[in-house]
N, C-alpha and C positions, 0 to 999 in steps of 0.2 A: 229419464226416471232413474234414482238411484238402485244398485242393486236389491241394495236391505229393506225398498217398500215394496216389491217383488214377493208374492205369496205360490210357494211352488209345490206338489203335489196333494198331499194329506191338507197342508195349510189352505188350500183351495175350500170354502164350505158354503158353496151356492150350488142348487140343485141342478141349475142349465148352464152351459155354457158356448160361447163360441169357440168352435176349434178350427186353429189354423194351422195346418201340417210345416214340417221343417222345412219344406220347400218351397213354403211361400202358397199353397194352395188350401184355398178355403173347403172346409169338411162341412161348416154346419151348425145351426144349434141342434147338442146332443146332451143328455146327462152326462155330468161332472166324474161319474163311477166308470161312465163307459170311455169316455175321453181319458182316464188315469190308466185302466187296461190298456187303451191301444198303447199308447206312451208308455208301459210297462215289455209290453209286445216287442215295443223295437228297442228296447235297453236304456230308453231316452227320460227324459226328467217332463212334465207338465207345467205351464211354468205363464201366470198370469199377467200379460204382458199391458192389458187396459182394463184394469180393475173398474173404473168412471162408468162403462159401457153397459148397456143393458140387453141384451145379459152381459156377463164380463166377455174379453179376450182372452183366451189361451192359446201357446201355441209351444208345439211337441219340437224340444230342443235339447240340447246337451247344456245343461245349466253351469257345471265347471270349464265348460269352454267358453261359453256365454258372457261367464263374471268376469274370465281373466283377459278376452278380447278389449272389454268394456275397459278394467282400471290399465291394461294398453294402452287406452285413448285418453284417458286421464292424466297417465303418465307425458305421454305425447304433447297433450295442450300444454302442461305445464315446463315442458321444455323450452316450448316458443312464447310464454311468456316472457317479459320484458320486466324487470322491475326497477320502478321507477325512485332513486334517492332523491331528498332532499339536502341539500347542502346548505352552509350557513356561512355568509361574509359579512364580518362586522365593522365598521367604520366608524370615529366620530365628527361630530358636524366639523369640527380645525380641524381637517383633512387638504394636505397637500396636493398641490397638481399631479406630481408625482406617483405619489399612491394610489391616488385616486384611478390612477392610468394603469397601474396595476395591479388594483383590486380590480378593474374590470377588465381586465386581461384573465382574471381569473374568474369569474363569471361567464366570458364568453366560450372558455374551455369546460366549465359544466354544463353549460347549456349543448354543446356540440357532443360532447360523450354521449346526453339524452337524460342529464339531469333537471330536477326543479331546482333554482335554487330562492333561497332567501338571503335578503339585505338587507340588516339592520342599521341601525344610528343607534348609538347609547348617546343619552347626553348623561353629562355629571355633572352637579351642583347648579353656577346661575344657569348654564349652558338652556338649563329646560325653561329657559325664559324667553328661547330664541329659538324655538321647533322651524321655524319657516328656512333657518340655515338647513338644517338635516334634509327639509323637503329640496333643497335648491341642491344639494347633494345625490341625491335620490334621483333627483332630476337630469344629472350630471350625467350618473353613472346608465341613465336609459336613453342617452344621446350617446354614450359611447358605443352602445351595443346594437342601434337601430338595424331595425331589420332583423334578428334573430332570436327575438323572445315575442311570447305573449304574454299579458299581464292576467295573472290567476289572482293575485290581490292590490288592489291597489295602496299607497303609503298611508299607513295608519298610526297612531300612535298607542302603547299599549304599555301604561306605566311611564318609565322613562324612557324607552324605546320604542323609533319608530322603524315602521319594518313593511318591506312590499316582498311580495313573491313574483317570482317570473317563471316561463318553465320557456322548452325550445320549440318554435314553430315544426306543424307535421311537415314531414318530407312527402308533401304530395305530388 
């Protein structure tokens, strides 16, 4: 639950509550005034932690230690995220052996960093009279890479461009 839907002291306005003390030990249903005194008592904050509940949860805590442990962990997850580019290699269907050898020489080096990438075909002029050359391309280029991709789209055509995504097999 995010800190900001968290209802804490005064903000609290149901008559009963459940109170669970800072250490984890259950108090009771008590009134919501008598529960704000004890939590007044020991310097601490009251602080609605299952609003859903009937009656609610509260439970007697130091509410600025509380929020800043919390976006700690937020900070945290978002460390050990990964983020994920997409990259973009463009070829047209007269594409030499050559290039063709490495442009997927450069495909299989985004896929190994932990990128998606994409590979398009432009055709130009008659050229889009002959999409089954771009597909035999396309095809090419996922023989040269077997084994280290999965296919996220398969070769579609989209205008004059046709274009498959691939990203890199999990490291399981």
């Amino acid at each position: 639950m995010a800190d900001k839907d968290l209802r804490i002291n005064e903000q609290i306005r149901v008559r009963e509550v459940r109170l669970v003390r800072d250490e984890g030990e259950q108090q009771g249903i008590i009134p919501t005034l008598e529960a704000l005194a004890i939590a007044r008592g020991q310097g601490l904050d009251l602080v609605e932690v299952a609003p859903q509940a009937v009656p609610p949860v509260v439970k007697i805590m130091d509410y600025g230690k509380f929020k800043f442990e919390n976006e700690k962990k937020v900070r945290d997850s978002k460390k050990k995220q990964k983020l994920l580019k997409l990259k973009e290699i463009r070829m047209q269907p007269k594409i030499d052996e050559h290039d063709i050898e490495f442009k997927s020489k450069h495909v299989r080096e985004f896929l190994a960093e932990g990128n998606k990438v994409k590979v398009t075909i432009r055709f130009r002029g008659r050229e889009l009279a002959h999409t089954e050359l771009g597909l035999d391309v396309l095809k090419d280029v996922l023989k040269r890479i077997e084994g280290e991709y999965v296919m996220d789209k398969a070769p579609t055509m989209e205008g004059r461009f046709m274009s498959m995504v691939v990203s890199p097999k999990s490291k399981k």
